[in-house]
N, C-alpha and C positions, 0 to 999 in steps of 0.2 A: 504494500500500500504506500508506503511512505516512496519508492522507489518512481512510481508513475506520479505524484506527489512533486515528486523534485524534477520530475522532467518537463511534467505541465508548467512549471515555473518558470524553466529554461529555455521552454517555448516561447513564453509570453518575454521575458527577455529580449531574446534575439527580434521577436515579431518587432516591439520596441524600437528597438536597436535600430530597425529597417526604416522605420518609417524617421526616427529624430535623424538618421540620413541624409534620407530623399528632403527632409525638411530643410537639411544645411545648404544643399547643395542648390534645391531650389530658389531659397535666399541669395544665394550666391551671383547666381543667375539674372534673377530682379535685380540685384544692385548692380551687376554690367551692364544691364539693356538699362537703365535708370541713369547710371551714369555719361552711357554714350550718348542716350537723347538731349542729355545737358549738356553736353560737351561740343554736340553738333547747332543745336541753339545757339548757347554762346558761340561759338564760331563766325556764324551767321550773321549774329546782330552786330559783332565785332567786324567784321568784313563789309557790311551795309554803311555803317557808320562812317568806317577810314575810307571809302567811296566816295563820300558826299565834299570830301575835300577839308572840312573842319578838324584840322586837329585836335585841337582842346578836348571837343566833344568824344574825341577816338577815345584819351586817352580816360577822360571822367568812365564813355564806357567801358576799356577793359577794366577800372580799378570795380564797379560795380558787378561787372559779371563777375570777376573774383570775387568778392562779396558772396554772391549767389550761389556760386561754385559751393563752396563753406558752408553755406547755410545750408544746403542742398543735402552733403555730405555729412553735417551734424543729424540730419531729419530722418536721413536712411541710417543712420548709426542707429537711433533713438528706435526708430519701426525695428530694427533687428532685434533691441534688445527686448521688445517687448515680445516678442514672438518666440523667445527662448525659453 
C-alpha cells in the first residue's frame, strides 16, 4: 500500500514539474515577442523623428523611448513575478 502510495506522489511531482516548465518557458517566450515589439516601435518612432530634420526633437525622442524601454522592462519583470 504504502509502495503505490509513494509512486502516486511521484506522479503528481513530475506531472508538476511539467507543467511549472512549459510555464517558464512560455514566459520566456512572451517576454521576447514583448520585447521585440518594443524595440521595433521604438525604432520606428526614432527613425520618423530624425526624418523630419529637427534634431533636438530626435534627441528628447531617443532619451524618452529609453525611458519607455525601462519602464516597459520593469512591467514585464513585475507580470513574471507575479505569475511564479
Amino acid at each position: 500500500m504504502e509502495g503505490k502510495a509513494a509512486l502516486k506522489l511521484l506522479r503528481y511531482i513530475l506531472v508538476f514539474w511539467r507543467y511549472y516548465t512549459m510555464a517558464k518557458q512560455a514566459m520566456n517566450v512572451a517576454k521576447g515577442i514583448g520585447m521585440g515589439v518594443l524595440a521595433g516601435v521604438t525604432v520606428a518612432a526614432i527613425g520618423t523623428r530624425a526624418m523630419s530634420g529637427n534634431r533636438k526633437k530626435a534627441r528628447v525622442m531617443k532619451r524618452n523611448a529609453g525611458k519607455a524601454i525601462h519602464t516597459v522592462g520593469n512591467l514585464i519583470g513585475d507580470v513574471e513575478k507575479m505569475l511564479k
